[in-house]
C-alpha positions as CSV (number, residue, x, y, z in Angstrom):
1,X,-4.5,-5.6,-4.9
2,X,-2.4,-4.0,-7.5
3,X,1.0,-4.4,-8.7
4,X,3.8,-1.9,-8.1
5,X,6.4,-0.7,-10.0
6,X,8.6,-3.4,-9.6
7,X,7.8,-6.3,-10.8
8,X,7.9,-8.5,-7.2
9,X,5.8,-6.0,-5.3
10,X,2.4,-6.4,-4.4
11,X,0.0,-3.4,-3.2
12,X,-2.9,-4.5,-1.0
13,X,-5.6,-2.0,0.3
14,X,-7.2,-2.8,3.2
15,X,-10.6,-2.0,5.5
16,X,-9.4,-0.9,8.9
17,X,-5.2,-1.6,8.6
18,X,-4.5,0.7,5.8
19,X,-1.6,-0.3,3.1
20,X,0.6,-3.7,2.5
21,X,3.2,-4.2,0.5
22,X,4.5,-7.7,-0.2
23,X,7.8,-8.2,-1.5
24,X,8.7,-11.6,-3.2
25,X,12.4,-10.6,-3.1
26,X,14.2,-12.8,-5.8
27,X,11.0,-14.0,-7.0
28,X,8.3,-16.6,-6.5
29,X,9.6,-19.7,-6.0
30,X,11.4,-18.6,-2.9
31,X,9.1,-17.7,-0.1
32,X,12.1,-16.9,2.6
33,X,13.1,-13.8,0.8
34,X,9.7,-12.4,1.1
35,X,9.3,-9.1,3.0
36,X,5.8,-7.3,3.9
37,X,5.2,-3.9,5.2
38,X,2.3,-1.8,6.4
39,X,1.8,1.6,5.9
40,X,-0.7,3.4,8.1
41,X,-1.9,7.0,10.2
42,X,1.2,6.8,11.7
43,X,3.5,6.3,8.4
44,X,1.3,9.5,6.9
45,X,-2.4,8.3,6.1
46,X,-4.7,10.1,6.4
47,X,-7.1,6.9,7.3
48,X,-6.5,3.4,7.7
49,X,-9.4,2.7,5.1
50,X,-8.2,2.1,1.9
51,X,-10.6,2.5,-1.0
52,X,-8.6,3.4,-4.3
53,X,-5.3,2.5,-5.2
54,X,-2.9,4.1,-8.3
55,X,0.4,2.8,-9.8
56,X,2.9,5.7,-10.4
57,X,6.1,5.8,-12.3
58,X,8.1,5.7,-8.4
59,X,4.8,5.8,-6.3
60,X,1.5,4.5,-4.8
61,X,-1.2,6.7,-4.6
62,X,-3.3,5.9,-1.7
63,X,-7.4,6.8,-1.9
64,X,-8.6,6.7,2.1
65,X,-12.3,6.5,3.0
66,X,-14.2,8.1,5.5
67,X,-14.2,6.9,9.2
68,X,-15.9,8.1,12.2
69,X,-18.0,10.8,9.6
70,X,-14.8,12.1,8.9
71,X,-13.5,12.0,5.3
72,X,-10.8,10.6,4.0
73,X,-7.9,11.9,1.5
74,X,-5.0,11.1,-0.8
75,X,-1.5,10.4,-0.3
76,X,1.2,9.5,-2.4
77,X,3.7,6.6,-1.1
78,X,6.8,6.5,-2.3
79,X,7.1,2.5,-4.1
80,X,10.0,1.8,-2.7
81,X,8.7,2.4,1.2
């Protein structure tokens, strides 16, 4: 879990279901604005492992693990996805 560039997003990495985002919206105390959002293969992952995780300026950069003895890669997510 890492924070993102905003200051209400939360970046989770994952074993088998590849990146979340939480957004608290307005902030904290009101959980109805919150919005999450997964990022996987079919979003542009290489993998659905996530193993490294990296706070850009205007991105997430994503470290995926191997799977199936196939390895994994980098990608860059845009924050704001």
């Amino acid at each position: 879990m890492v924070p993102g560039p905003a200051s209400n997003q939360m970046w989770f990495a994952t074993a088998s279901g590849g990146l979340a985002r939480l957004d608290h919206g307005a902030g904290l105390p009101n959980r109805n604005d919150d919005d999450w959002i997964t990022i996987d293969p079919s979003d542009g992952l290489s993998r659905e492992r996530i193993q490294a995780l990296a706070v850009g300026a205007d991105s997430i950069w994503a470290g995926t693990g191997p799977m199936y003895g196939i390895g994994g890669g980098i990608a860059e997510v845009a924050a704001d996805a």
